[in-house]
Structures are given as C-alpha cells and as structure tokens.
N, C-alpha and C positions, 0 to 999 in steps of 0.2 A: 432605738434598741429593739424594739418590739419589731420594727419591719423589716432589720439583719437578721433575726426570727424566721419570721416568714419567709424571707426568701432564703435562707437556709433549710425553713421545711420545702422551701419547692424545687429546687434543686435537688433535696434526696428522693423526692418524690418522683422526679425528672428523670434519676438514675436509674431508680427502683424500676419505673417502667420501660428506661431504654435495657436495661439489665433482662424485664422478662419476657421482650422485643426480640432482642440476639440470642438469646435459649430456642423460643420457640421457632425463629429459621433459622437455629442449627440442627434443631431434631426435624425441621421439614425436609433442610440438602441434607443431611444422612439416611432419612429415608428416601430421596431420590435418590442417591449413590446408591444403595443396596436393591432398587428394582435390575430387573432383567435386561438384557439385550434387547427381548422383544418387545419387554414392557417400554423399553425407552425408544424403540422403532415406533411401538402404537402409536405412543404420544404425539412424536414426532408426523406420521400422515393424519393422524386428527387432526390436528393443530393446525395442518396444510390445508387439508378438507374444508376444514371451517374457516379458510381466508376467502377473501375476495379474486386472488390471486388463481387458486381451483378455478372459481366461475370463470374468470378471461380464458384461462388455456381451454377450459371445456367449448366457450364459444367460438375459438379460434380449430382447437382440432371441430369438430364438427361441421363449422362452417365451412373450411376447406375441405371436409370428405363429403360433404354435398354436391359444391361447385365442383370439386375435381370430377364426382362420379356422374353428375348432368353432364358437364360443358365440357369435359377434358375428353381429350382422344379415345384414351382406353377405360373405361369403367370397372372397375374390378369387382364393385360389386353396388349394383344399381339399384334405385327405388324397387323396393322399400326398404332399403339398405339390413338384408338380413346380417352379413357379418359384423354389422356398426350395432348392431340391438343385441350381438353374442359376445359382444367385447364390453358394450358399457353394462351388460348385465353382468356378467363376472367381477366388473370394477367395482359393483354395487356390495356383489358380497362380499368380498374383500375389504371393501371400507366399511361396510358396517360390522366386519369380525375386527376392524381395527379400531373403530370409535368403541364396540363392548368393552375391551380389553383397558380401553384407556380410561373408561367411565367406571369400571371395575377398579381400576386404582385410586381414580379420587374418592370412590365408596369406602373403600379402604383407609382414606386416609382423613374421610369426614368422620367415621365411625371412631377411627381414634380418636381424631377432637373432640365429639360429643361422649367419648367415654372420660377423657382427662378434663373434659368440662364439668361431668355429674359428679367426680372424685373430688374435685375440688370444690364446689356447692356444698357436698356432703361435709366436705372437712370444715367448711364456712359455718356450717348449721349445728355442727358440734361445739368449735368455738363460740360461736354466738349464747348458746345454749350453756355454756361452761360463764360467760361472762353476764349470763341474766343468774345464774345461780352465785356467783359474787355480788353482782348487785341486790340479789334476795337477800343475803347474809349481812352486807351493810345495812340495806335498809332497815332490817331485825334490829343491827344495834342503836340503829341511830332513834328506832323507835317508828319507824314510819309503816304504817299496815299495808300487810302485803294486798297485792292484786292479783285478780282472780286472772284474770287473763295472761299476767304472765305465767302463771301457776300452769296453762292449760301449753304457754308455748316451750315451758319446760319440758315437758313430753314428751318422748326421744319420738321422731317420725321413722316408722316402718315404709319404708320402699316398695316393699309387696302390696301393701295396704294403699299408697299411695299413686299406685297404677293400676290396681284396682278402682278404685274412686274414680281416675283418670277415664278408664274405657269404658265405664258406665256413664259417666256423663259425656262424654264425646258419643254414644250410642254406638258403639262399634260392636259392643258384646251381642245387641238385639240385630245388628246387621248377619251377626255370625248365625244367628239362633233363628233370623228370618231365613236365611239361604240353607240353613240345614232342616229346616222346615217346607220347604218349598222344593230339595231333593226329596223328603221322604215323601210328598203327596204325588210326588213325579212316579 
C-alpha cells in the first residue's frame, strides 16, 4: 500500500516537472517566433561562424587564392594579396556586427530567466516564511518554545538591503570608489 503511494507521488511529481518542462519551451519558441528577420539571419551566420564547417571553406577559399595567385597564369592580385586582406577584413566586420546582434539576444533572453528566476525565490521565501509562521503558531499551541532563529528568519528580506550586503562583500563598491579615486588624483 504504502509503495502504490510513492509511486503515485512520483509520478505526480513526474508530471509536475514534465508539465513545467513544456511551459518553459513554449515561452522559449514564442520568443524565438517573435524575433526579427534579422535577428534570426544573425543567429543563423553565428551559428555558421562557430562550426567547424566556416574554418574548412576559409582554408579551402584561401588556399586556393594563394595557389591560383603564385602558380596560376593570371594573378589578379599577388603577394601580399592586398584585395584578399579587404575582403576578409570586411568579413570580419560583418560577422562580428552578426555574432553582437545574436549575443544581444541570448542577453535578452538570460536576463529574463534570471529575472523569472528571482520572482519565483521571492515567491518561495514568502511561502516559506508564511509556513515557519504556521509552524510558530502550532508550536505555541502545542506548548513548544519558540526559537530565536526562526523568529530572526521570519524577517521579511529587503532586496535593497540584500544587494547591498551583496556588493560590499564581493568588494565592488571599494573597486568603484578605488577608480573614482584614482580619476580625481588624475
């Protein structure tokens, strides 16, 4: 009985999380459907960029505008191949105005994870906090003395407060106050 139980909880449990599996890739392809044209061209030659498949064509056109412009009849344009250094320098910019563009949108779409990720801690730490103050109130009846530490986790946490604390001990605030320090002796 007891282990048609359990595997009854693991099953809902099974569901629960394939349940908020399919939520969270469907709010990832409706945010890919709703980018741009361009934003889904970026993707698309980043994506090329960063194969293996770029590096052979680059070695293959190169090596052949070498060989053709040494060995071939006509040169069109010879050591130190100035038109071959105006072309893959244009390519240069252009693919890294396509890799911004594309790394611009996974910024985008990490910034919304880490914001629906703190929403939901928050809403966890309200809970929590709602169910240590149940637990306070039983223990009261039941006779059991309270503890001081939970007393202190009942607390509501300020967020301000608590990235405050944050950039003071990571030393970032003294990094800011070193380099604004260091322009005014300038």
């Amino acid at each position: 009985m007891a282990r048609k139980k359990k595997e009854s909880k693991t099953k809902g449990l099974e569901r629960s999380i394939a349940s908020n599996i399919t939520e969270i890739v469907e709010l990832e392809n409706n945010q890919r459907r709703k980018r741009t044209v361009a934003e889904q061209l970026s993707e698309v030659i980043a994506r090329f960029c960063g194969s293996m498949t770029f590096v052979y064509v680059h070695i293959a056109w190169f090596g052949f505008w070498i060989v053709f412009n040494d060995f071939g009849s006509v040169a069109f344009d010879p050591y130190p191949y100035t038109f071959l250094t105006l072309i893959v320098s244009l390519e240069a910019i252009f693919l890294s105005t396509f890799i911004l563009i594309s790394q611009n949108h996974d910024t985008q779409l990490s910034e919304r994870r880490n914001h629906l990720d703190l929403q939901i801690n928050m809403l966890a730490e309200q809970e929590n906090t709602k169910m240590l103050e149940l637990l306070q109130a039983i223990a009261a009846k039941v006779g059991v003395t309270r503890d001081p530490e939970v007393d202190t986790l009942l607390e509501p946490i300020d967020p301000k407060k608590l990235v405050k604390q944050i950039v003071k001990a990571s030393g970032e605030e003294e990094k800011k106050n070193g380099s604004k320090t260091e322009k005014a002796e300038k």
